[in-house]
N, C-alpha and C positions, 0 to 999 in steps of 0.2 A: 356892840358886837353881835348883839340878836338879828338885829336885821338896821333899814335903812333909815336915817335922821332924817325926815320929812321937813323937819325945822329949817336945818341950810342947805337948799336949793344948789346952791351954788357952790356949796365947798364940795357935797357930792359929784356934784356934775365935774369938777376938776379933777377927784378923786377917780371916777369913772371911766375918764381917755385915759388913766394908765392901766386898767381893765380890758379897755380892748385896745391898748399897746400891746399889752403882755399877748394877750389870744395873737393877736397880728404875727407877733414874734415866735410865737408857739408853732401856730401854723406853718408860717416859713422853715421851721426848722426841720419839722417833719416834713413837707413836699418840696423843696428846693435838693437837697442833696438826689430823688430820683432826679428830676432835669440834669444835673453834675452828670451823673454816672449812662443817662442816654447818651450823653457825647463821649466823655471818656470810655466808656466801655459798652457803647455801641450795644444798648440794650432797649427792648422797644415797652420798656413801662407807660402805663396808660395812666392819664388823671380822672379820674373819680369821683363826678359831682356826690352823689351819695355819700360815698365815703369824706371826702373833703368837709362835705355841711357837717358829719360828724364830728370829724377833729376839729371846729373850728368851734361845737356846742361842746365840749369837753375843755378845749385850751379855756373858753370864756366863765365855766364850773371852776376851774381851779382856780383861775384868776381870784373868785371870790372865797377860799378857803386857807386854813389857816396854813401858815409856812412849812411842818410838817408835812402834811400831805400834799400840798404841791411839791416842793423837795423830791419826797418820797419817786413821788409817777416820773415827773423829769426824768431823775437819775435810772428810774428804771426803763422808762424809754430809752433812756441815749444810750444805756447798757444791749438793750437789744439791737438799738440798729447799729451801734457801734460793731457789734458780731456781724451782722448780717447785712451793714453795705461792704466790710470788709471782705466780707464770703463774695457779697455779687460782684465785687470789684473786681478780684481775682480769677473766680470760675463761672462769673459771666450767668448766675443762675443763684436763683434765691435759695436760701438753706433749709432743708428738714431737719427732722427730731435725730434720724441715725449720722447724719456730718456733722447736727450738734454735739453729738455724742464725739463724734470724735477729736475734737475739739479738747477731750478730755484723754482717749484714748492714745492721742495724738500730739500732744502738746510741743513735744518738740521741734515737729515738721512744721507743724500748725505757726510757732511762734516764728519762723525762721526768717531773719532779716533782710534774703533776698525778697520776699514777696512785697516789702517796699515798692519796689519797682512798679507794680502796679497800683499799689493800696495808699500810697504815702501820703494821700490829699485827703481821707476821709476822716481820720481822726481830726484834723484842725480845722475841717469845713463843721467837723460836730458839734466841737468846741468852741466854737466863734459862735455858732446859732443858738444852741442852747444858753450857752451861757450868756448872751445876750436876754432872752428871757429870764432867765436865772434871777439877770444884775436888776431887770425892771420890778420883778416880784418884791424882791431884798429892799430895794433902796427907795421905791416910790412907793407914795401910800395910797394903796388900793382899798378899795371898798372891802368889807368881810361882813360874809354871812354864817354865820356860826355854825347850822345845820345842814351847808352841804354839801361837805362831805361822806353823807351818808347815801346821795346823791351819786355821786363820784363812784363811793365800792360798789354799788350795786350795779352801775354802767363796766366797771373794769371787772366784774366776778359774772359778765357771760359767757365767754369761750371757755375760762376755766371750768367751772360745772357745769357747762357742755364734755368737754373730757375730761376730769371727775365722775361725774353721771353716766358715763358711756348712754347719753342720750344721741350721739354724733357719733359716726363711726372714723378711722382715718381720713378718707377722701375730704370729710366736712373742711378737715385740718390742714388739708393738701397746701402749700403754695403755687403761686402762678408768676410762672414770669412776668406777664402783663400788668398785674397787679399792685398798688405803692408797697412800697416796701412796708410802711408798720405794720398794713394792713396782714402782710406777710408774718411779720416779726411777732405780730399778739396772737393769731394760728399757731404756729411756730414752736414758740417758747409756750403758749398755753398748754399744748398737747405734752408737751415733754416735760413740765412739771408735773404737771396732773394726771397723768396717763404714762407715759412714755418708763418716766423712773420707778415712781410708786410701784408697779407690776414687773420692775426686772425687767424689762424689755431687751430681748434679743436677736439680732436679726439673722432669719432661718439663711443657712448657704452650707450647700455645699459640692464637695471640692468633683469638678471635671476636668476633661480635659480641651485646650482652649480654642474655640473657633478660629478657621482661618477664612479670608474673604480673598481671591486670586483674579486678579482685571482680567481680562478680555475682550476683544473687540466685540463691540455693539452698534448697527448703524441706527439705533432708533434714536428718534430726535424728540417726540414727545409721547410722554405716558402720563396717562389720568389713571388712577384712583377713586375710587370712587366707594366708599368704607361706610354705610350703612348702619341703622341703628334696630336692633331689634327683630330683625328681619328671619323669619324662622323659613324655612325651605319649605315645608310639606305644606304650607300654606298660599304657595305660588303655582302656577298650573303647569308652567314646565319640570314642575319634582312630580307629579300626579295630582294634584288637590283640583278638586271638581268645578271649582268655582274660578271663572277667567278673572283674578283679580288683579292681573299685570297684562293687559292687553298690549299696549304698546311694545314691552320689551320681548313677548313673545311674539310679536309680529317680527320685530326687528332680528329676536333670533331663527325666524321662520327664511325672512326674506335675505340677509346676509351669511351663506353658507360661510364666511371668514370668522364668524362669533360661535362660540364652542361653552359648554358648560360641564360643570362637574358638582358634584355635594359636597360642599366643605363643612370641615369640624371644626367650631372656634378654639382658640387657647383656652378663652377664661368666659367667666359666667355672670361678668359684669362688663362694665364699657371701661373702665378705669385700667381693672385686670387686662382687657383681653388690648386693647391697643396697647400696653407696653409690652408687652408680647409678643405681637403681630408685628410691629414700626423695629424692635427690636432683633425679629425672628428667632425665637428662643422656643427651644425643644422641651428642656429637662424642667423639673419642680426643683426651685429654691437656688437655681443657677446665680446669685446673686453674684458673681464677677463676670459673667458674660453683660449681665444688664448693664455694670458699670464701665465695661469696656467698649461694647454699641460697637463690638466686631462687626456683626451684621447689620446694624443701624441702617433701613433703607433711605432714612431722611442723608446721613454720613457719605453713604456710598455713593448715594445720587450727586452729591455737591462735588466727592473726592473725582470721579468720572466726570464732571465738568457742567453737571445739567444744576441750572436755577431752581430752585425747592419752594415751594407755595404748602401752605398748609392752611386750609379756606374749611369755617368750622362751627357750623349750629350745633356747639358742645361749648362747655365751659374752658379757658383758657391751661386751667391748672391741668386738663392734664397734656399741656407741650412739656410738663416736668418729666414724662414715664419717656421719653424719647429724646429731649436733649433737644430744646429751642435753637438753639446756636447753630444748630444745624441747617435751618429754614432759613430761606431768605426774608420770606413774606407772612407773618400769620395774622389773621385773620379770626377772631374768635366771639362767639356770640354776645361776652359781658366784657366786651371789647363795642362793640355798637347793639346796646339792646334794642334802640327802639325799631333800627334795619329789619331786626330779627324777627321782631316781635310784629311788623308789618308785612313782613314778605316771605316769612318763615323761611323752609327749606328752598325756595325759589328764589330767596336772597344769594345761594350761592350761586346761583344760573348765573346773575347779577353780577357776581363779582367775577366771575369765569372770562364772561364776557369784557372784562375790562384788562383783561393780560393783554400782552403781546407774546404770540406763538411762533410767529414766521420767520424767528433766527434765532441760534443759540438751542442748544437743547434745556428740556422744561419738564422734570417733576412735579406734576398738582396731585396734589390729596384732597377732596372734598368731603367734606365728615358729617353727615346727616343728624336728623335728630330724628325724622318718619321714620316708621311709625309707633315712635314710643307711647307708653299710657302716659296720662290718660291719652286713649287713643282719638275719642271724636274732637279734640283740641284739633287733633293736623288740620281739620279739614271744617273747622268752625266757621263757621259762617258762608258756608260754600256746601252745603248739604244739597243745594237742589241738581252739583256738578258730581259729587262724590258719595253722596250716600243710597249707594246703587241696595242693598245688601238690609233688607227692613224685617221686624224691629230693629232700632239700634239702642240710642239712647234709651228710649220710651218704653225697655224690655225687661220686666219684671226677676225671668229669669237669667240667673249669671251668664250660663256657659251661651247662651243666646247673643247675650247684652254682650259678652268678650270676644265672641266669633265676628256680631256683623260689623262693630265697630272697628274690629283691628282688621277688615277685610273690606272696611271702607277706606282706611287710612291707608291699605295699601293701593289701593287706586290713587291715591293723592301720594302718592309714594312713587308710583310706577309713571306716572306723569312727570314728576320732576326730576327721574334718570333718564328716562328716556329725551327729554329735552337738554339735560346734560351732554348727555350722548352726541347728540344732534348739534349742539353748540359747539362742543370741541372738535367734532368732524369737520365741521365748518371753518372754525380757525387753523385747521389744521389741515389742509387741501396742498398738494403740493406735498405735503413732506411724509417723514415716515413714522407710525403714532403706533399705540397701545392702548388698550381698554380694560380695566379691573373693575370687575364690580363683586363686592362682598359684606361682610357684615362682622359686630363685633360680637354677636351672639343671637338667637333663638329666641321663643317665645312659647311658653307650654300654656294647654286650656284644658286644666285637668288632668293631665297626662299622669296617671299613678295616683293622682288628689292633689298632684302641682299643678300652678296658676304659676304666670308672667316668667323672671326669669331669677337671678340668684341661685339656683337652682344644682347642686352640682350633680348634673347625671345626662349621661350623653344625649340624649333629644333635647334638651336644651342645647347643646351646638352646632346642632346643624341647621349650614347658613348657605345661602346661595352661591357661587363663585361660577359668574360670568365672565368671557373675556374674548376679546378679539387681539390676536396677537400680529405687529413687524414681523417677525419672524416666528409664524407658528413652532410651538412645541410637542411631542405629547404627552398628554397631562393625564393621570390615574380616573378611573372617574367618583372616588372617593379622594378629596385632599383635606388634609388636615393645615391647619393655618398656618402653623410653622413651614410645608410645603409652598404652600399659597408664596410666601415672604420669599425661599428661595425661587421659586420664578421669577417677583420681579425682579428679583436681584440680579439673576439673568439677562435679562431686558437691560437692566441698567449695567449690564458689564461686568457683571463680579459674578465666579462660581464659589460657593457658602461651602466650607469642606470642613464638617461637624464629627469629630471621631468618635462619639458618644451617640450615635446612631446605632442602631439595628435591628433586623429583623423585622420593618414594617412597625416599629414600637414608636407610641405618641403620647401625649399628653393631654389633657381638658384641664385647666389648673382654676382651684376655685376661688372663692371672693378676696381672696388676700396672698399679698403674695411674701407678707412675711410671715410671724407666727399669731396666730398659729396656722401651719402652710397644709391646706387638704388638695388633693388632686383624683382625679380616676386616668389608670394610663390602659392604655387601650392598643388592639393591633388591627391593620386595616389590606386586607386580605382580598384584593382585587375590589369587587363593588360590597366584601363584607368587613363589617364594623363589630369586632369580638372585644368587650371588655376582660380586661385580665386582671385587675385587683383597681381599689376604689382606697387611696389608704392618705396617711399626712405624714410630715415631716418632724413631728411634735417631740419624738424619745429620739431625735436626732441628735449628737452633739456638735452644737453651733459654734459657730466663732465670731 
């Protein structure tokens, strides 16, 4: 049992194809059921070499440990996914720590035997596969290696003491629709053993009153998006900054008197924050039943008014979770095709822009940047002698030096690929009648107070550009706040946002988390002035 009999060759080697039956079997069980549920429930899971070679050196670990501990993992996998294909079978979306909770909260909605209807194939797809594995462990005799499963805990005790350790903050822990479901399921259930329960966890909300969204005719037939990363305003030369680091888009708003600008204030003070926010258009701090209701949902709105939804995306896939996947016809996400990404960077979305069809039907596109995040000389790597106008960069001893020429090289390689965006959809879109958004999901500070980059909660961290050429111009403040921003398109796309929790010009910057614990600065926005009015959280709230 210590290790391998060298002596017979040959009974090992017999011993061994039931070794890698069992993995074969293992495997299958975990990646067959997402194929299942892409058909049945019309969900666009991606397969995962990475991930895959994993679970296939993990199935071939257990294979060689004692009946305990394979036992053990099984049954605790098929317990997870057994939760959580049931979850995506039914709402179409992979489950977090707060729906696993309510699973508990909930038990009797949760159990109820109408959801059959949808779910009724995944219990005995589970049961047929694992236990297929199960019966090869049990009844054929595998090889065993005594030592490892020591092997084994130390592979299955990384997510967990990532949240145990609060070395990983939520987002680490996020799911993604795109995503295999285990891979889902061990984030998932990781965070919420180890994290989630341990600390009480509660989720900040509270009570408003509830958004209405009211159609209207709209004759626009395509509107772009076009949602930015990083992007701070006073660093562009049409806010005043000295340095022409967006030539192109300032030529373009030079030369088409139809393109208008204003200073927009993001929601949130990350990318994760501020596009559920933004996708969502959500005003108030800890609004937690408007997020779940995507009244305003501009991916929702766009589909409900009749226009096909693209959401094209050098960002990670997890977060189509903060806006409700289901919504989109088309997504597109970077750990969706890295190596497109990782070749063509943000000019990979020009790429896929170019590969729609525009010229009938009306057409919601989001494109979601990743320029000019840090590190910043990455955007434009290898391409220094087109884009690193702006010297010293890298080679600059000093910080604030080293963070100015760089993030003001990267907006050159930034301001090239909207403006070719631009250019692209004008293109396909000749004959009909369009829209143009350009904005960002937050800021970037160099110093500002002794703040660097962004996380940042304090109003010059959100301000972000908001360009736009509108179908039917509007007028627009020339200070908007994101939550504003959202209701314009919404406009565009047919729907007036009628928010009774409005007033007085009062807004919100909502910071890194939008449960608890929940911090915000709310602010009033008094023609082109930007007045803070208290900086506080939702912490002595009592939550439900």
């Amino acid at each position: 049992m210590i290790g391998f009999s060298w002596l017979k060759p040959v009974t090992q080697g017999r011993k061994f194809r039931y070794n890698v039956l069992f993995t074969l079997l293992f495997f299958v069980a975990t990646m067959v059921p997402d194929y299942v549920l892409k058909v049945t429930a019309d969900l666009p899971l991606q397969f995962e070499w990475l991930f895959a070679g994993g679970v296939l050196l993990f199935g071939l670990l257990l294979s060689f440990t004692y009946r305990f501990v394979c036992l053990f993992f099984i049954i605790l996998i098929f317990l997870m996914q057994l939760i959580q294909l049931n979850h995506m079978a039914y709402f179409a979306m992979p489950i977090d720590a707060e729906n696993l909770m309510n699973i508990v909260r909930e038990s009797k909605d949760v159990f109820d035997i109408s959801y059959l209807r949808y779910t009724w194939y995944v219990s005995p797809l589970l049961l047929l596969l694992y236990g297929s594995a199960v019966w090869v462990f049990v009844k054929k005799p595998l090889i065993k290696i005594s030592w490892i499963w020591l092997i084994i805990f130390y592979l299955a005790a990384h997510k967990p003491y990532r949240a145990w350790s609060h070395s990983k903050d939520l987002w680490y822990f996020q799911p993604s629709i795109m995503r295999p479901s285990l891979r889902n399921s061990i984030s998932t259930f990781a965070y919420f053993f180890f994290r989630y329960l341990p600390e009480g966890y509660t989720k900040v909300s509270i009570d408003y009153l509830p958004y209405q969204a009211e159609q209207k005719t709209t004759d626009t037939e395509n509107i772009l998006l076009i949602f930015g990363e990083s992007l701070y305003a006073h660093h562009l030369p049409m806010y005043g900054y000295e340095r022409n680091t967006a030539p192109q888009l300032l030529k373009i708003l030079q030369s088409d008197k139809k393109w208008q600008k204003a200073l927009g204030i993001s929601g949130g003070i990350a990318t994760a924050t501020s596009t559920l926010l933004f996708f969502n258009t959500i005003r108030e701090p800890a609004n937690a039943a408007e997020i779940q209701a995507k009244t305003a949902n501009l991916f929702r709105l766009a589909k409900a008014a009749g226009f096909k939804t693209y959401y094209l995306s050098n960002q990670e896939s997890r977060l189509t979770m903060s806006f409700g996947a289901k919504n989109v016809d088309k997504i597109i996400a970077n750990d969706m095709k890295p190596l497109f990404f990782k070749q063509y960077k943000d000019e990979g979305l020009i790429k896929l822009l170019s590969e729609l069809s525009l010229k009938e039907g009306r057409n919601f596109i989001v494109l979601h940047m990743r320029s000019p995040h840090s590190p910043f000389e990455n955007r434009y790597e290898g391409r220094e002698s087109e884009f690193e106008k702006f010297k010293p960069a890298a080679t600059s001893k000093d910080k604030f030096t080293y963070y100015c020429n760089t993030y003001d090289n990267a907006l050159l390689y930034t301001d090239m690929v909207i403006a070719n965006m631009i250019k692209t959809f004008e293109e396909m879109s000749k004959g009909r009648k369009y829209s143009i958004y350009v904005t960002a999901d937050h800021g970037e500070l160099f110093d500002y107070d002794g703040h660097w980059g962004h996380n940042n909660l304090m109003l010059e961290q959100g301000k972000v550009p908001f360009l736009f050429k509108q179908n039917q111009p509007m007028h627009v403040p020339s200070v908007v706040s994101h939550y504003q921003i959202g209701k314009i398109i919404a406009a565009d796309l047919g729907y007036v946002i009628t928010n009774p929790n409005e007033h007085d010009n009062v807004f919100y910057m909502h910071g890194n988390n939008i449960d608890f614990p929940y911090n915000y600065i709310e602010y009033r926005i008094d023609h082109s002035k930007i007045s803070e009015l208290k900086n506080g959280n939702t912490a002595d709230i009592v939550t439900k």
